[in-house]
N, C-alpha and C positions, 0 to 999 in steps of 0.2 A: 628584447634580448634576454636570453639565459642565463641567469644569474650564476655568477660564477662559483665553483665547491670552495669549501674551506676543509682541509681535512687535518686531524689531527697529527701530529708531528712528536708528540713528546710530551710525556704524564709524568713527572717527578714529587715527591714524597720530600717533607723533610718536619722537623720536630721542633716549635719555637717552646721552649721552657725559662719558667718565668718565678722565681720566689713571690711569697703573695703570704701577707698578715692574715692569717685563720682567725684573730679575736679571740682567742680565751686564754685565761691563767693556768698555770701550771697544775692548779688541784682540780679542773676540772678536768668530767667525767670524757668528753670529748678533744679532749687537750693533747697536745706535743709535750716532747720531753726536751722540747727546745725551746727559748723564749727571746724576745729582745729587751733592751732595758725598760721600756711600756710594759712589760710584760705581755705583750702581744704573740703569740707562737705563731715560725714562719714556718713554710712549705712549701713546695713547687707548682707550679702548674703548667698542666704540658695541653699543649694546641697542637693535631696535624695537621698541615696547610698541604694544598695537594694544589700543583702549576700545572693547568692545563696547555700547551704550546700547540701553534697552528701553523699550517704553511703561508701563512700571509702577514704574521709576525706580529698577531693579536693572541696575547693568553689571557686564561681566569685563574680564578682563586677559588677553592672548596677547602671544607673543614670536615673531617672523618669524630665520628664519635669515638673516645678511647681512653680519656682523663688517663689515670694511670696504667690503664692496655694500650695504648696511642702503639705499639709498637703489631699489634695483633693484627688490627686496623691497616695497619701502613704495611705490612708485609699481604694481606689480600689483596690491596691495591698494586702493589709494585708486581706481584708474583702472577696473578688471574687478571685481574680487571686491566689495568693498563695496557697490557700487550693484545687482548682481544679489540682496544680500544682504538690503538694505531692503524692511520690509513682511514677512518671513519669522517662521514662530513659534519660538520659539527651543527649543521642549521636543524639539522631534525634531532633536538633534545629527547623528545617522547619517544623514538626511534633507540635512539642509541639507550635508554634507560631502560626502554622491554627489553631490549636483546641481552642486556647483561644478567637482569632480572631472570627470564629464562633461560640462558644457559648455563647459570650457573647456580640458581636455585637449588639444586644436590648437598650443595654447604650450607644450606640451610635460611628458611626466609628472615630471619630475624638472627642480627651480630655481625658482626666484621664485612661479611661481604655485604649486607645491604648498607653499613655505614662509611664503606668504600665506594659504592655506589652513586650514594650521599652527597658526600665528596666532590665527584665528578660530576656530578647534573648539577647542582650550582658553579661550578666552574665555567659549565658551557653555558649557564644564564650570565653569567657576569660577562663573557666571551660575544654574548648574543645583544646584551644591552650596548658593549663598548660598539659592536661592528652598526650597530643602529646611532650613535652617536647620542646614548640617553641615559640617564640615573637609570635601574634596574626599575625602581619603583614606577617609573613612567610606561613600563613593557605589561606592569603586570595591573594595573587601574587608572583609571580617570581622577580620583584623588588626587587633590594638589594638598599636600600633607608635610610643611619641612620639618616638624617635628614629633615627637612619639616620648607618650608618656610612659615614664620606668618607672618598675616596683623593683625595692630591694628584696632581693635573694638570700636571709640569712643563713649560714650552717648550720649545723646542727651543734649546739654549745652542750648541752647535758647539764646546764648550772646555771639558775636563775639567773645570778648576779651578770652571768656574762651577758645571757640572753638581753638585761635589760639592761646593758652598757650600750651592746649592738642595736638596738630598737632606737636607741635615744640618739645613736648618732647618726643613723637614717637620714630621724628626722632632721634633725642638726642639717643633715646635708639638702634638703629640701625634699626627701621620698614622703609622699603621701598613701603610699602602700608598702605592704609589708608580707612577704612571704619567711616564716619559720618551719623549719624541720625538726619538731619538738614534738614530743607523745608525752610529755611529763607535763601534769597542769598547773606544776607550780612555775615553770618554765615558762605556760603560754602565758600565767597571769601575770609575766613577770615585764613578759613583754608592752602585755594590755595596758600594766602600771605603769612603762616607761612611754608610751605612745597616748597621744589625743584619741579621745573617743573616738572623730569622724573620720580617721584612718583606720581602715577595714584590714584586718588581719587574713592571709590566707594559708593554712596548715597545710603544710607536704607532710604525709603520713608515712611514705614509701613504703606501703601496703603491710602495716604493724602487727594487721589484727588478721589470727586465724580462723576465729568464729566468728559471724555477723552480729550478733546480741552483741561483741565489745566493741564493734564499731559502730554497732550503732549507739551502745551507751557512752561512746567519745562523744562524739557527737550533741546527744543530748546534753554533754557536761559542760561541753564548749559554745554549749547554741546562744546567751547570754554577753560575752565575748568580741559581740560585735565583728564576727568571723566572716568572709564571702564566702569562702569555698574551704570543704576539703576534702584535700585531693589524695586520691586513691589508699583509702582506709583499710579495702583487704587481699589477702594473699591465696590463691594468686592472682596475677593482675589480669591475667587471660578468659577470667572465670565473669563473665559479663552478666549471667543471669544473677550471681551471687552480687555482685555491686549494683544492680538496675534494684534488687531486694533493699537494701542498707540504701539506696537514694529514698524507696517507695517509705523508708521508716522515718527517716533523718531530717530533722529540723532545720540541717544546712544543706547548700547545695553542695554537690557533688563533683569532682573535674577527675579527669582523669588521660590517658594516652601517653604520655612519655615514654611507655612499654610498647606502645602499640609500634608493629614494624612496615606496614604498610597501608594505604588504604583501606583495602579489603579489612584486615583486623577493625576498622572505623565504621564501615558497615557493620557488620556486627555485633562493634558495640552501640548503634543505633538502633540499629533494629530489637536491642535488646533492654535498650533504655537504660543504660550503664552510667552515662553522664548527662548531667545538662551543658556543665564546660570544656568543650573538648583540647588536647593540649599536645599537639603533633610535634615532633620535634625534627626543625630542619635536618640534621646532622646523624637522624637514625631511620626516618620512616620513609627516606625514599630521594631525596633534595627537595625542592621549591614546583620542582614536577608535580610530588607525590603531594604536596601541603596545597597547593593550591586544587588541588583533585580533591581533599579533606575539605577544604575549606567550602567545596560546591555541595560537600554531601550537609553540611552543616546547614548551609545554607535551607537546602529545602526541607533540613529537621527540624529550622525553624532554632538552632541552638548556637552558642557563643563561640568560638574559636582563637585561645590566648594561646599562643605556641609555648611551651617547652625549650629555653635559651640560659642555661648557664653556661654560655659559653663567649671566648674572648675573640676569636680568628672571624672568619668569613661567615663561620655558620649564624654568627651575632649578626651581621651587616645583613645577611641577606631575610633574617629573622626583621630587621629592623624595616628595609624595604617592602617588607610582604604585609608589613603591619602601618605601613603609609597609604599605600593605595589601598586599602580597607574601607567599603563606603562607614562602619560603625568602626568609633575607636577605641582598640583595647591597649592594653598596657604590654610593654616587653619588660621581661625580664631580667634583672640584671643579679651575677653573684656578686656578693658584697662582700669584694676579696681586694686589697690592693696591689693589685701587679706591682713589683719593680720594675717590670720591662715588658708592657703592653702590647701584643701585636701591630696595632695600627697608633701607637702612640698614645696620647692623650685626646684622643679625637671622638672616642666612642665613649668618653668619660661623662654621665652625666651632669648637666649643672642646672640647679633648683627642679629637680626631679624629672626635668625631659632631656634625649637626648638627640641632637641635631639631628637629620638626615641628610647623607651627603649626596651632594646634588651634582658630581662629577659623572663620567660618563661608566655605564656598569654598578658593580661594586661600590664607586666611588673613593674606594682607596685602596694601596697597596701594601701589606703588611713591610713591616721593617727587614731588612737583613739578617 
């Protein structure tokens, strides 16, 4: 018998924002001019959550890339993508992501429209796990995986003293890894100070340095540090022969993709020797389509694959699933930000440094009201 179509019915947009403790004092360099009695400075945080609806009365959940553009984001989806989306069957994800892909490519392959995109195609996998009656993660491996180990995600503090208030309550919290967004070495040392040795540091540099001699003399400075990785050292982040250089010099290893907007960019920066750890980000380079299509080129480079996840909505959950059925286990991400008012609750919150996977049907949860 013919299995019956499901076809799309209704694409909606909406904006969950959230206050969230940033961690630093007033006199720091990265600081708010706002603070609470901790002295902690608060600030918002915006998720777009995008509702996929079908005619059979099963939707999904996607997450557009957008932190403080969420609004740039959410206006390509509702104005282009959505309306060419309506009437579509939803069982052919690979299908409906080329078509938007090429026709609308003229806006450009990388920003808003591919993180609209984004959006959608995890939508239609949480839509495609529920209609199979299975956790997401069961669609995409053989891995029986319930939990995933987190590294904290810190900001970028610009002040020792923060950095190493942040570090210490990590670990407090049971994170045995640590991501900084520090280029100051009194900052990373400060972290180095606050954390046990056999917690490996890993530097986001968000591509600091304009000439390779100073990324690779970061590098060298930091190689003692007890550092895994650092990620993407030069500017620009497109310039693959230039960082495959600064890997060939560098005593650390190298990661990089958060920039990258599609596969294709992944190819060439393999073929170009740009990274050893590559670092795709659900919510920009394409959905769980496009990550899992990375994940195969990785595979026969023979190189690591940690996804690119500060984020709170679906694009975390489906970051989280994609990293369970993973035969080798890498760490997600997490920003080390306290929601007041979390997407999915208290549910995604780590505790002693992994965090659940939820083993509901899809997604496995639905975000709040």
């Amino acid at each position: 018998m013919k299995e019956r179509s499901m076809k799309i019915t209704r694409i909606e947009t909406r904006i969950h924002r959230s206050a969230f403790t940033y961690g630093v004092g007033l006199d720091a360099r990265g600081g708010s001019s706002r603070a609470t009695g901790d002295n902690l400075a608060l600030k918002t945080m915006d998720t777009l959550l995008v509702e996929v609806a079908t005619d059979q009365g099963i939707h999904g959940w996607g997450e557009g890339f957008g932190f403080t553009l969420v609004d740039t984001t959410r206006n390509a989806i509702d104005r282009l993508l959505a309306p060419a989306c309506i009437g579509l069957d939803v069982r052919d994800i690979g299908a409906i992501n080329r078509m938007l892909q090429k026709r609308f490519h003229n806006f450009g392959r990388n920003g808003p429209i591919t993180f609209g995109i984004s959006a959608i195609d995890i939508a239609l996998w949480d839509i495609a796990a529920k209609t199979a009656g299975k956790p997401l993660h069961a669609l995409l491996g053989d891995t029986s995986r319930n939990k995933v180990r987190a590294y904290a995600s810190l900001m970028r503090y610009g002040n020792p003293e923060d950095v190493a208030r942040n570090a210490a309550e990590a670990v407090r919290r049971g994170y045995r890894d640590i991501k900084l967004h520090e280029i100051d070495l009194g900052c990373i040392r400060a972290a180095r100070g606050a954390a046990p040795a056999d917690i490996p540091l890993m530097l986001d540099i968000n591509c600091a340095w304009d000439e390779e001699a100073d990324a690779v003399d970061f590098c060298e400075a930091v190689k003692n540090l007890g550092v895994a990785w650092v990620e993407e050292p030069c500017w620009p982040p497109e310039d693959h022969a230039a960082m495959a250089r600064v890997r060939a010099a560098s005593p650390c290893a190298i990661a990089a993709g958060e920039n990258a907007a599609n596969p294709e960019d992944f190819c060439r920066m393999i073929e170009a020797g740009a990274a050893g750890v590559l670092q795709p980000s659900v919510t920009k380079v394409g959905g769980l389509t496009a990550l899992l299509e990375v994940a195969e080129l990785a595979r026969g480079a023979g190189l690591r694959v940690v996804p690119h996840c500060p984020y709170f909505g679906p694009g975390l959950l489906a970051s989280l699933h994609f990293l369970a059925a993973q035969e080798v286990a890498e760490p997600l991400e997490i920003y080390f930000a306290d929601l007041g008012k979390p997407p999915f609750g208290q549910h995604l919150v780590p505790q002693k440094g992994y965090i659940a996977v939820p083993q509901g049907p899809g997604l496995g949860l639905e975000p709040a009201q």
